[in-house]
VEXDREN-2710 file (C-alpha; in Angstrom, 1 decimal):
% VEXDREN-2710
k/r/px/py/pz
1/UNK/15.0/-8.4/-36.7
2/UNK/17.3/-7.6/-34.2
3/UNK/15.9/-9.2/-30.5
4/UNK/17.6/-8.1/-27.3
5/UNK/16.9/-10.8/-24.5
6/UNK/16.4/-9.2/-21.0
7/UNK/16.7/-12.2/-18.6
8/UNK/18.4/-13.8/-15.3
9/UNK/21.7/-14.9/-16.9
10/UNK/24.6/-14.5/-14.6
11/UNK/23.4/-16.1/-11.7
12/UNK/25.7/-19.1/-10.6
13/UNK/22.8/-21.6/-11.9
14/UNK/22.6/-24.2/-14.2
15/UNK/19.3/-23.4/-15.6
16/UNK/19.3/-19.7/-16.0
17/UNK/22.5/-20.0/-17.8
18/UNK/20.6/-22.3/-20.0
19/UNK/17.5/-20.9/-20.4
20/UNK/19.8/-17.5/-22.0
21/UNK/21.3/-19.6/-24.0
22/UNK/18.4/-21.3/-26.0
23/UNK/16.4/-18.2/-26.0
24/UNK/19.3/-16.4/-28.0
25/UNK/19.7/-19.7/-30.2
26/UNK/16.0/-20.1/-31.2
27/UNK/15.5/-16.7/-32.4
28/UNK/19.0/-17.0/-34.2
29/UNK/17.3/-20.7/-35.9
30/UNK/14.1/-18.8/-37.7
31/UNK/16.4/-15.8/-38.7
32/UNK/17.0/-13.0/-36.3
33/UNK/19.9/-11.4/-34.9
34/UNK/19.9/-12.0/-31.3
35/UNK/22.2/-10.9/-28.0
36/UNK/21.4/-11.0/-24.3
37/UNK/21.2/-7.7/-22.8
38/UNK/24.3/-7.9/-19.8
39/UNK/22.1/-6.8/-17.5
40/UNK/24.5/-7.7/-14.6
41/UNK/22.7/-8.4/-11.4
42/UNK/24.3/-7.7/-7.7
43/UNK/23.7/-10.2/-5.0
44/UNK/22.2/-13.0/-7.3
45/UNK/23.3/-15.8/-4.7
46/UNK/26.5/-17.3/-6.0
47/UNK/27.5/-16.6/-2.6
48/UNK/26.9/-19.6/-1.5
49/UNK/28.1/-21.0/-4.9
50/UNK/31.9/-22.4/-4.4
51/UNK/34.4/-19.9/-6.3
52/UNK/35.4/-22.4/-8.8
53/UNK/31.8/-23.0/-10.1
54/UNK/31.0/-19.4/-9.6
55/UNK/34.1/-18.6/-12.5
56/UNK/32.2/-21.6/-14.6
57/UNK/28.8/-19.8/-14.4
58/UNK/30.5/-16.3/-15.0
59/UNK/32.4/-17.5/-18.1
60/UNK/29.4/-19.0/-19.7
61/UNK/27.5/-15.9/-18.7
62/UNK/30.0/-13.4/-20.0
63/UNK/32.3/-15.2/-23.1
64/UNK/29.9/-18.3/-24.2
65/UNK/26.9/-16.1/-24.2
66/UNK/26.4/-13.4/-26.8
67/UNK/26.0/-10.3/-24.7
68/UNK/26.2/-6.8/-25.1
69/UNK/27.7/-4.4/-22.8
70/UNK/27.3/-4.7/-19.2
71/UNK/25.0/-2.4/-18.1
72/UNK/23.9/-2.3/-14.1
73/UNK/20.5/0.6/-14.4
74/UNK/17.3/0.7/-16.3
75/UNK/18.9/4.1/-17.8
76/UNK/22.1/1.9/-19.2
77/UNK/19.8/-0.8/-20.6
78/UNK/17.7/2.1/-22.3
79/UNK/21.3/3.2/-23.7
80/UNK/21.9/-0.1/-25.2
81/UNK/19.1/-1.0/-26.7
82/UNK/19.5/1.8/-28.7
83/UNK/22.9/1.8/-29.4
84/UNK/22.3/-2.0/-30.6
85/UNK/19.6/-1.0/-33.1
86/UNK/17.2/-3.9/-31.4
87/UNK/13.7/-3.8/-32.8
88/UNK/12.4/-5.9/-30.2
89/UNK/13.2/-6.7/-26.2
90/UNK/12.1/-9.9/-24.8
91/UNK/11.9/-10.1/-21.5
92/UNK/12.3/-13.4/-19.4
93/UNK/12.6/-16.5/-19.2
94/UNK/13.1/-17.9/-15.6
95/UNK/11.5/-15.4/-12.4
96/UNK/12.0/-11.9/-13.7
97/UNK/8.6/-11.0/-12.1
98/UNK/9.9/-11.6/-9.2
99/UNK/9.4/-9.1/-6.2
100/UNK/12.2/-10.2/-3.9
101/UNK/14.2/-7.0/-4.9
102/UNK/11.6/-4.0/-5.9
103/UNK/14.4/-1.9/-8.2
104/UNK/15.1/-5.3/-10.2
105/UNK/11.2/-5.7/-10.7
106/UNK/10.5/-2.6/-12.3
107/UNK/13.6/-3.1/-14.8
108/UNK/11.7/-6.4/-15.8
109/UNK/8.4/-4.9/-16.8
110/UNK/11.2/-2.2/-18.8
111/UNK/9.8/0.9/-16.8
112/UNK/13.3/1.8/-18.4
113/UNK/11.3/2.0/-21.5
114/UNK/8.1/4.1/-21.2
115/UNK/7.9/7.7/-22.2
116/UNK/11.2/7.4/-23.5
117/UNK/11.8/7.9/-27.4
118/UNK/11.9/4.6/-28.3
119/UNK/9.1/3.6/-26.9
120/UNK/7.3/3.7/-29.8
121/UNK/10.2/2.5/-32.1
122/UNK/11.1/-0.9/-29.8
123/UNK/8.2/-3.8/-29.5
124/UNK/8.6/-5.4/-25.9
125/UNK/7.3/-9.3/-25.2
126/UNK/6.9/-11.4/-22.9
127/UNK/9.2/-14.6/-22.9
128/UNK/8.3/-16.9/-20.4
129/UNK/8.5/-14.8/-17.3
130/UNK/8.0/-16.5/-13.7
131/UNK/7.0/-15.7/-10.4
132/UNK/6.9/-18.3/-7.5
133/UNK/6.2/-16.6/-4.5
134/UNK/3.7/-15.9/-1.9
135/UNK/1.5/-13.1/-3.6
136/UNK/1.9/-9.5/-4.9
137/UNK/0.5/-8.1/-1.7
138/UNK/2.6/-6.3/-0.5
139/UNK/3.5/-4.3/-2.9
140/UNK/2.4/-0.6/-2.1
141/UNK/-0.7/0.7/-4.1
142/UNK/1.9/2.6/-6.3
143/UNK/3.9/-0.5/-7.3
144/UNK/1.1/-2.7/-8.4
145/UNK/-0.1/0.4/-10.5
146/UNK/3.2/0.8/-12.3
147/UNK/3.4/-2.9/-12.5
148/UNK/0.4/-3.3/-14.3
149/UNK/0.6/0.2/-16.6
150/UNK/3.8/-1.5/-18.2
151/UNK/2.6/-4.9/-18.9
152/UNK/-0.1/-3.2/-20.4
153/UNK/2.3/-2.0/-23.3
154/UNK/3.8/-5.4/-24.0
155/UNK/3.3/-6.2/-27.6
156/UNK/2.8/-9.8/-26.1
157/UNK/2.3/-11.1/-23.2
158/UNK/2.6/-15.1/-21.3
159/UNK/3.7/-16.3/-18.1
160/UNK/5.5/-19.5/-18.1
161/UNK/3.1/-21.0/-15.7
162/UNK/-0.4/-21.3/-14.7
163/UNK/0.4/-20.0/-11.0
164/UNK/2.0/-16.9/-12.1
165/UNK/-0.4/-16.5/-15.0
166/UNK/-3.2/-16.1/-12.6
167/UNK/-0.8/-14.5/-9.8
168/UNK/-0.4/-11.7/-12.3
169/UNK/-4.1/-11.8/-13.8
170/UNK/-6.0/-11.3/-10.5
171/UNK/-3.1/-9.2/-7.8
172/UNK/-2.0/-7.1/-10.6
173/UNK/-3.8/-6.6/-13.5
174/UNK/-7.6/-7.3/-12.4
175/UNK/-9.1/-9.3/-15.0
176/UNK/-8.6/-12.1/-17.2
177/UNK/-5.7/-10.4/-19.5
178/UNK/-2.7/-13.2/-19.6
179/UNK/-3.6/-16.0/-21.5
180/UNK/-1.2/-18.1/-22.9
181/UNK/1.6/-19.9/-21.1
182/UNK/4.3/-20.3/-22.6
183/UNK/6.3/-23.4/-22.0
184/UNK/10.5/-23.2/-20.6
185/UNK/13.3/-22.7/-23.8
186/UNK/15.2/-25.3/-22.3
187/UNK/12.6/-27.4/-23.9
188/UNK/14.1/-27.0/-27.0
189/UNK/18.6/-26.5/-26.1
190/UNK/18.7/-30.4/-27.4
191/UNK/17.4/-29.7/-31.4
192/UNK/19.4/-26.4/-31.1
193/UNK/23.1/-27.3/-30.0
194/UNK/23.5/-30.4/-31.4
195/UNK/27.4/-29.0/-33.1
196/UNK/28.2/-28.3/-29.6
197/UNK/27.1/-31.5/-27.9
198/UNK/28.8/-33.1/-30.4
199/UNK/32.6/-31.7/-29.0
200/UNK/31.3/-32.8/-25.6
201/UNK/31.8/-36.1/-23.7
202/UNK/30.0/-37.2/-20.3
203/UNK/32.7/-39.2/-19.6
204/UNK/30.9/-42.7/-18.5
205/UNK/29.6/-44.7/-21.8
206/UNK/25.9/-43.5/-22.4
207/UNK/23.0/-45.1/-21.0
208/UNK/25.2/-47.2/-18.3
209/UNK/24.1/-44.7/-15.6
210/UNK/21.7/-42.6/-13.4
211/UNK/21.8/-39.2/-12.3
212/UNK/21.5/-38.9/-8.6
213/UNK/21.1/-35.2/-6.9
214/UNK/20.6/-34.5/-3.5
215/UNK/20.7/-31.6/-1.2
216/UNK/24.0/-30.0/-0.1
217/UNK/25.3/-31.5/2.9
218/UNK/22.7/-33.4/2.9
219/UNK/24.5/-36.4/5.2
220/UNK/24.1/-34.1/8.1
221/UNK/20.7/-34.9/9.6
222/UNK/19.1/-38.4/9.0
223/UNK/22.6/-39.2/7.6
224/UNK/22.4/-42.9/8.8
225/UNK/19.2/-43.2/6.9
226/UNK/19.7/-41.5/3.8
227/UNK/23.0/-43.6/3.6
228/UNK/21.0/-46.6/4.2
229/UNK/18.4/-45.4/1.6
230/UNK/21.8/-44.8/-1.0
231/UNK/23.4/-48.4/-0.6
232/UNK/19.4/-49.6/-1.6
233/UNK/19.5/-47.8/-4.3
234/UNK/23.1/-48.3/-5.6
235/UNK/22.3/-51.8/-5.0
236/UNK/19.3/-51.7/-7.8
237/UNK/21.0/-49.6/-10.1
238/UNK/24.1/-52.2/-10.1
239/UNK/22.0/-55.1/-10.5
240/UNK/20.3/-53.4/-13.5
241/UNK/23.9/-52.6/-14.6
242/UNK/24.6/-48.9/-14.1
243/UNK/26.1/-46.7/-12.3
244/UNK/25.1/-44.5/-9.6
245/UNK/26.3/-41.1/-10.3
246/UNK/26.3/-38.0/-8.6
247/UNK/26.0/-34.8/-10.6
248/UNK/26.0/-31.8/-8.0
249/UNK/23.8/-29.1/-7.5
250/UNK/25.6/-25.1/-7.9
251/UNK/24.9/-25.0/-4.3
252/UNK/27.4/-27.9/-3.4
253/UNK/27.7/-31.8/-2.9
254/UNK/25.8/-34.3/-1.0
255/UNK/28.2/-35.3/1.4
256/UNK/27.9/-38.8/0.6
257/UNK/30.8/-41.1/-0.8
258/UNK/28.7/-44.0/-1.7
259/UNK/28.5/-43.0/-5.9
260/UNK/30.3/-44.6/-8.6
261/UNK/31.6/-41.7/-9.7
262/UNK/31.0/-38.1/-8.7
263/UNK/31.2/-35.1/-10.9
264/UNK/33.8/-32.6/-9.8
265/UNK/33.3/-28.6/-10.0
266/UNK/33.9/-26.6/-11.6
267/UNK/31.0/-27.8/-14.2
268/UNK/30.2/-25.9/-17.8
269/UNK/26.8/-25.4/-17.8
270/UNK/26.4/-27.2/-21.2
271/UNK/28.6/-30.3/-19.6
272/UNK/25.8/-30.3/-16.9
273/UNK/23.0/-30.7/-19.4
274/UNK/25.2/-33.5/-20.7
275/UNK/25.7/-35.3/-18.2
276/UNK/21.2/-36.0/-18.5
277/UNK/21.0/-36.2/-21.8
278/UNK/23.7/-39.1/-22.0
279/UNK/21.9/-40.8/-18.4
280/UNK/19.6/-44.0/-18.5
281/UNK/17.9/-42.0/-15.2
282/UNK/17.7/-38.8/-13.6
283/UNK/16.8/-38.4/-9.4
284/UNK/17.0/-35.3/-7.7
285/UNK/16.2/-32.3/-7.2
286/UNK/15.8/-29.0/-9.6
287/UNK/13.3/-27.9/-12.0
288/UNK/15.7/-27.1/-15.2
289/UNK/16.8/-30.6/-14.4
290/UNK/13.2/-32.1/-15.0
291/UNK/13.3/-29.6/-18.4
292/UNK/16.3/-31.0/-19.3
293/UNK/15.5/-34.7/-18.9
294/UNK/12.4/-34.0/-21.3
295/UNK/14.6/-31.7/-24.1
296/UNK/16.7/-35.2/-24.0
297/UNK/14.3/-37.9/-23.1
298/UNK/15.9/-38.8/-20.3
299/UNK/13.5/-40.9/-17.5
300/UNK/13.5/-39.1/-14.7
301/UNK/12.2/-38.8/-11.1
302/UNK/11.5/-35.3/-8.8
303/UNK/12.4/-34.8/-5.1
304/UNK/10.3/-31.5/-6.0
305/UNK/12.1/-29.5/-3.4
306/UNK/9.9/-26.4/-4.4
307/UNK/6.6/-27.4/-2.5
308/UNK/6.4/-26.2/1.0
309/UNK/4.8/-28.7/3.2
310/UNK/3.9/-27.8/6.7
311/UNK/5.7/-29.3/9.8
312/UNK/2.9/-32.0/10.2
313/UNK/3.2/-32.8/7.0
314/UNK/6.7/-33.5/7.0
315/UNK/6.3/-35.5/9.8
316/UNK/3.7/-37.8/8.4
317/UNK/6.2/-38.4/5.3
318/UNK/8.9/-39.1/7.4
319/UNK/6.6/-41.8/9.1
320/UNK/6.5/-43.5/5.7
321/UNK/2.7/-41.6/5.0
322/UNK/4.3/-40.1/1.8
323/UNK/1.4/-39.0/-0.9
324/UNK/1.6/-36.4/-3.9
325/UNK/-1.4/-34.4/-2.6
326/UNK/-1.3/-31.1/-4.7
327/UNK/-3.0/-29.2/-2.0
328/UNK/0.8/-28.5/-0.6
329/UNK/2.5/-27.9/-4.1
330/UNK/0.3/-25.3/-6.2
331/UNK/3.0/-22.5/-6.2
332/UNK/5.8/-25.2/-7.3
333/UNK/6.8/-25.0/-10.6
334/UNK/8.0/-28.5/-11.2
335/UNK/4.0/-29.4/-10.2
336/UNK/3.0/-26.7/-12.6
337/UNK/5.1/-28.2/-15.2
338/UNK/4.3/-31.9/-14.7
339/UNK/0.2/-31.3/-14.1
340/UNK/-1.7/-32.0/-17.3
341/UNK/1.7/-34.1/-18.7
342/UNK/0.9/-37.6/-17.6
343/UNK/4.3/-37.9/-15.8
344/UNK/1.9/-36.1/-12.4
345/UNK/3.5/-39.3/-10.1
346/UNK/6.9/-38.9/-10.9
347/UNK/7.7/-36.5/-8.3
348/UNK/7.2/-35.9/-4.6
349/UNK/6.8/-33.2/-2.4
350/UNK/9.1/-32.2/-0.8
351/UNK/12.7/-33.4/-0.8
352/UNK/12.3/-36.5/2.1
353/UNK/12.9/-38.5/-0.9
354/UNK/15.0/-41.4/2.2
355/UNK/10.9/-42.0/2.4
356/UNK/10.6/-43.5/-0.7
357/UNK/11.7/-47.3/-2.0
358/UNK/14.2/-46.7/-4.0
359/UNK/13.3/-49.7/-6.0
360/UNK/10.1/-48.1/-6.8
361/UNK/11.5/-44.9/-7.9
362/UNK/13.8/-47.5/-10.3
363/UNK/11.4/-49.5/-11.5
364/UNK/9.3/-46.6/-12.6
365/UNK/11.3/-45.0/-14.6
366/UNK/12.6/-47.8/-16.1
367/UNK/9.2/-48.5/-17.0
368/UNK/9.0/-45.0/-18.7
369/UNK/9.1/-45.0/-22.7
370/UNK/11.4/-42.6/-24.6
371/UNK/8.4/-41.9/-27.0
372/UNK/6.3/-40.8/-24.3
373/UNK/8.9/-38.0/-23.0
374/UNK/9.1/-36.7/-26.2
375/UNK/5.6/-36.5/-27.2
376/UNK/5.1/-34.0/-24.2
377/UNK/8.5/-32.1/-25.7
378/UNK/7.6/-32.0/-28.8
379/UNK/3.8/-30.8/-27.6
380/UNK/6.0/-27.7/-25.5
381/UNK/8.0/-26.7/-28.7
382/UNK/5.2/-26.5/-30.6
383/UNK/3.4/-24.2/-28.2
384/UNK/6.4/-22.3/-27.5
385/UNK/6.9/-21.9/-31.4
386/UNK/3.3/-21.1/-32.2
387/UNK/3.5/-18.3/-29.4
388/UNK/6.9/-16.7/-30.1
389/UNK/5.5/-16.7/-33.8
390/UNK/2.5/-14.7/-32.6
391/UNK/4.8/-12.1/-31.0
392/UNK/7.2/-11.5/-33.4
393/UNK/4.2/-10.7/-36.2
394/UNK/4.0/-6.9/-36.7
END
């Protein structure tokens, strides 16, 4: 079959350019022809992305990437999905569900696509697709309507976590309809592009390091501290001898000179993956980050940046009163992701990780076996198989 992928591609991230990639990969490993629709988004963020990763991100998007056309409306996308012949759109992974821009909404649940021609010639499903956000709300009467008359007409549907599963179920549908999540493809990049790691090289001799990321300019409030907190953890990681590394987030660098070595833009998405699949240790922020230390069984440890804690909250972990209650961190996906996996206490909420002992942090994922990360991989491939399976049947 011929699969166009209708996803969040060309944003100036690490993960999404990712995520594209192994979608297009996996269906290309069991058979099919597959190319990412260029649907080219404006205002995705890479604003605040320096220009030189920016040009990374777009190159990967745009040559690495097997794309069609660029197309910019739900009309152009209906154009090239016919001119390409594709029998079936899947839509996601990563947010595409979410309602932060209305127009970009209704293009993923393909309102493109209904009461066209080939709506009855072109199967759409599900792959993956997020939401992490307040609630549906306030969309108007109208929107939820249309919303849910189009995911109706999915040939297959799944959300790739609990939150939006039941988001979805109960604001917009009504009832129980979404069942099956349907884990991240990232989950799977390491079995897939093992010719192309092989042409890569992290640079520092594998296994002699750890991954540090923090915030950008993250030295400018509490910097004394977090340095402090740094130099403890450097410290540890020497004795244990390894390097302290820092691999920056798109949005910039820490702001800190203390690492061993620090990795300069601009930065190939696949070179980022690298750089955790060849690490002893990953500690930082970022969801595809956590994905990709468990595609490459790589011990990790989650500043989970993604959970909103109230001011009083805060200020109790910056007291040292730190605790991984769950009541704060139901909408973040790196809780989703880790709940159920046994690896539950290796993040925290929030990003005050200069709260922590560092030496606890090291000690427990050094305490982490390989065998146990990729158990819960291989248990995510195998869902993610078994449901893509169940789509694709006629």
């Amino acid at each position: 079959m011929k699969i166009g992928i209708l996803t969040y591609h060309t944003p100036s991230n690490f993960g999404a350019n990712l995520q594209a990639f192994a979608s297009s990969k996996y269906f290309e490993s069991i058979g099919h022809t597959a190319k990412i629709i260029n649907f080219c988004l404006e205002g995705n963020g890479g604003e605040i992305v320096p220009a030189e990763q920016r040009e990374a991100h777009r190159y990967f998007s745009q040559e690495i990437l097997n794309v069609t056309r660029i197309v910019k409306t739900g009309e152009e996308i209906l154009k090239v999905v016919e001119e390409e012949g594709f029998d079936v759109v899947a839509i996601g992974a990563d947010a595409v569900w979410s309602k932060s821009n209305r127009k970009r909404l209704e293009v993923f649940h393909a309102n493109w696509l209904w009461g066209s021609e080939l709506e009855k010639k072109v199967r759409v499903i599900a792959l993956s697709p997020a939401f992490m956000g307040a609630d549906y709300h306030d969309l108007t009467p109208t929107q939820r309507q249309n919303f849910k008359n189009s995911l109706l007409k999915f040939h297959d549907i799944n959300a790739r976590d609990e939150w939006t599963r039941d988001a979805i179920n109960r604001e917009i549908i009504g009832c129980e309809y979404i069942k099956k999540i349907n884990p991240d493809p990232v989950f799977l990049i390491n079995s897939l592009c093992k010719k192309e790691w092989d042409k890569r090289d992290s640079q520092i001799e594998s296994n002699k390091y750890y991954i540090v990321s923090l915030p950008k300019n993250d030295n400018m409030r509490f910097g004394f501290i977090k340095r402090l907190w740094l130099k403890r953890l450097k410290k540890e990681l020497h004795n244990r001898g390894y390097k302290m590394v820092e691999l920056p987030t798109p949005d910039g660098y820490s702001g800190f000179d203390d690492f061993d070595y620090i990795v300069k833009y601009p930065i190939d998405p696949m070179q980022w993956y690298l750089w955790l699949k060849n690490a002893k240790g990953f500690i930082g922020l970022r969801f595809h980050a956590i994905v990709s230390c468990f595609s490459a069984g790589t011990s990790f440890y989650s500043f989970d940046s993604y959970c909103y804690l109230p001011k009083w909250k805060r200020f109790l972990n910056l007291l040292g009163f730190h605790r991984n209650d769950h009541k704060w961190a139901y909408k973040s996906k790196i809780r989703n992701l880790l709940e159920g996996s046994g690896f539950e206490s290796f993040r925290m909420n929030g990003a005050q990780y200069y709260t922590l002992n560092p030496i606890k942090i090291v000690e427990k994922i050094e305490s982490v076996e390989t065998g146990d990360i990729f158990a819960f991989r291989d248990c995510m491939i195998a869902t993610f198989k078994s449901n893509m399976d169940q789509a694709l049947k006629d």
